[in-house]
Structures are given as C-alpha cells and as structure tokens.
N, C-alpha and C positions, 0 to 999 in steps of 0.2 A: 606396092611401090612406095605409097608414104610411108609406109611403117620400114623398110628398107633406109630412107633416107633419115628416118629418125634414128636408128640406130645409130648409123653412120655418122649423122651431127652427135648423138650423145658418146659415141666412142671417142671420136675424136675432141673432144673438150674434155673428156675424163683423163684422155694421155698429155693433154696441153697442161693439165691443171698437176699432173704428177711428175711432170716432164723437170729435169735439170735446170737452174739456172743460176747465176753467178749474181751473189753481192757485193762483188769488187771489178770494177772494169777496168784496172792496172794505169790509170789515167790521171784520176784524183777521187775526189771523195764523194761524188755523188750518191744520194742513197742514205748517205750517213750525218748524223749530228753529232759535233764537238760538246763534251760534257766538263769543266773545267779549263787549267790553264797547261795543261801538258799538252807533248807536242804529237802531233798526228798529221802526218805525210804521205807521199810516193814520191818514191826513188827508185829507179831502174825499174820500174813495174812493177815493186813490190811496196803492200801497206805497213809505215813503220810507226811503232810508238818506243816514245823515249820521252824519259821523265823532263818537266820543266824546271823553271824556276821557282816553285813553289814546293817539287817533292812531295806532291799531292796524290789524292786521287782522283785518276782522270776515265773517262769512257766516250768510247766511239760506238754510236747505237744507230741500227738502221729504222728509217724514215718508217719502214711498215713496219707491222706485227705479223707476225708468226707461233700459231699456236701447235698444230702436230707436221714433226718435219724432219727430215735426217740431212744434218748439217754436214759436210767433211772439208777440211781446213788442212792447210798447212804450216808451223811456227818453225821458226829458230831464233834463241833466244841467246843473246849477248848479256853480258854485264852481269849483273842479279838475275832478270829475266823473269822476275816475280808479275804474273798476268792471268788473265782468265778471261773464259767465254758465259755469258749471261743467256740465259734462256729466258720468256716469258717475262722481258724485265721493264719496269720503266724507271725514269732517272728525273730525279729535282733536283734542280744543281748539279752538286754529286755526290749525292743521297740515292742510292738506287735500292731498289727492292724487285727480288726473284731469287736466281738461283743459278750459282758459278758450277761450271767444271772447271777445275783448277789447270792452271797451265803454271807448274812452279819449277825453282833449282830440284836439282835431285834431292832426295829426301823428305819432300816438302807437299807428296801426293797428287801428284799431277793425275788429272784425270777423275779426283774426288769433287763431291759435289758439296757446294756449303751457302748456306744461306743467310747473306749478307742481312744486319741488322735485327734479326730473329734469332732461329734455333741454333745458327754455327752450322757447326760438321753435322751433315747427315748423313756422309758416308764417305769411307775413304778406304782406298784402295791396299789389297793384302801389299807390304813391304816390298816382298819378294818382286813383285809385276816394277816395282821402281828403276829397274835392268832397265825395259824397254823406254826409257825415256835417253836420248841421244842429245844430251845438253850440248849446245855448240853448233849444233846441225839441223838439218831440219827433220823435222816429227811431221808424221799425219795423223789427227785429231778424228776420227767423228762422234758424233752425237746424235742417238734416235731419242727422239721426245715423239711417245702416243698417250694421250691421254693422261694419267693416273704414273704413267713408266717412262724413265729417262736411264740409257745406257748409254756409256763411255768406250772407247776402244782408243788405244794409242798402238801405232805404228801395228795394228792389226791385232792387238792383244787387247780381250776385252779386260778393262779397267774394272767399271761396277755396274751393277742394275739393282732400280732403286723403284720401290712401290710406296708412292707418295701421296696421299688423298691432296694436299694443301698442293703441292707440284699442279694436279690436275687440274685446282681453282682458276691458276693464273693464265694472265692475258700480258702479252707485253712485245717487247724488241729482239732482237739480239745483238745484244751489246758485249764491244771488248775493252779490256780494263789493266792501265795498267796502276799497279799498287803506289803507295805510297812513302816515304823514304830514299829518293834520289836514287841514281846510278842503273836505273833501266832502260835496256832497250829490249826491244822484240820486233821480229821481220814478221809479216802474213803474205801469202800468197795461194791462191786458189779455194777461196772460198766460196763453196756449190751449197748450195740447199734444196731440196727435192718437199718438195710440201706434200702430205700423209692425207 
C-alpha cells in the first residue's frame, strides 16, 4: 500500500514539474525585470516592446532561471521588428550574456541563434526557410533547450538544431530583447514553457 502511494506522490510531482505554464499573465509584468530605458508594457493583453528614448538596448527577463525547457511564443512584429529570445541569459545593465534565437525583418534569420558579446552567429538558418516568417502578423516561435541542444521551429518549420558544449554550460533567464537603433515595436502573446 506505501509503495502504491509512493508511486502515486512521485507520479504526480513528475507531471506537476513537466506540466505547461505561462510567463505572461496578460495583466502586466510580473515575473519579469526591466533591463534598460525602452518601453515594455500590456496592452489589450498583449506584452509590447517599442524602442525608447534612448534607441537602445533594452530586455525583458524573467525573475527565475530556466535551464532545459520547450518554450512556444507567439510575435508580431511592427516597424523594424528587430528582436529576440534569450535562453540561459543573465543581464548587467544591458550587457547580457547567453544566447538569442533571433526574431528579425525578413531576411535577417529569424529563428538563428547568436551569441551576444562572444562568438556572433552560431548558426543560422538555410535562406530558403526565411518564407515562413509572416512579417506583419503574427508567427509562433518555439524553442527546445536540452542540455548540450537548442532547436528553433518557426510557424512549425524547424529553423535549426545546434550541438553546443558552451550552450550546455549556461545557467540564466529568458529574456526578450529589443535591438537597438529606434523605430521598433513588437507584440508577445502566449508564452508557455514546459520545463524538461
């Protein structure tokens, strides 16, 4: 009978701990830290960023860390739209270090991964997959991070899969970011993470 109920307790904390849940509660920003002086809101129930007064760079980073997990997001992106998702990140100021999957205008690899203040581009996605980015509208995003492997998919087309030893080191947030240079804006809405 205890060993019945043990199962039972260990089942169900292993579905609690894999279970779906949301780091936007369409409300305002709880959960998340302001990085910079660009502007980070809700509106209609959706999370927006649009460049400030500084035309800087700015990031929005959530309160925990998250290390193996499959992210899925939704953007659409106005203006420039130049932006990304951070994995494994932390932020000084706004100095961050980890690793973007890009969220850019077309032609610009959305969906590739690049590693702010170190190597650059680790990887970027075949031209041809640049189709399925729907500037203007809104896209779905996710991102599997296990361990050592970080794979992209945009609007169901996988982007790339990337075997990274230094990826696997990192500890950090997930933070969104928008670029630097004025004239962005970007919508978010329904961002789910499922921890691995």
């Amino acid at each position: 009978m205890k060993l019945n109920i043990l199962i039972l307790v260990v089942g169900f904390l292993v579905m609690c701990r894999s279970a779906q849940q949301s780091l936007f509660n369409g409300k305002d920003l709880s959960g998340w830290n302001i990085h910079g002086t660009e502007k980070w809101y809700v509106e209609d129930g959706l999370l927006v960023c649009e460049s400030g007064p500084d035309s800087a760079y700015g990031y929005l980073s959530t309160e925990d860390f998250y290390k193996d997990f499959e992210l899925t997001l939704e953007f659409k992106q106005g203006d420039n739209g130049n932006s990304g998702v951070f994995i494994r990140s932390t932020v000084d100021g706004t100095k961050i270090s980890g690793w973007q999957v890009e969220v850019a205008p077309p032609g610009s690899n959305t969906g590739g991964v690049y590693e702010s203040y170190g190597r650059g581009w680790l990887i970027q996605p075949d031209p041809i997959l640049d189709k399925h980015l729907k500037f203007g509208d809104w896209n779905t995003m996710k991102i599997r991070v296990a361990g050592d492997e970080i794979t992209s998919w945009l609007n169901g087309q996988q982007m790339i899969h990337l075997d990274d030893e230094k990826i696997g080191e990192g500890e950090g947030s997930i933070a969104l970011q928008i670029h630097s240079g004025g004239g962005i804006k970007v919508k978010w809405r329904n961002l789910m993470i499922t921890e691995l």
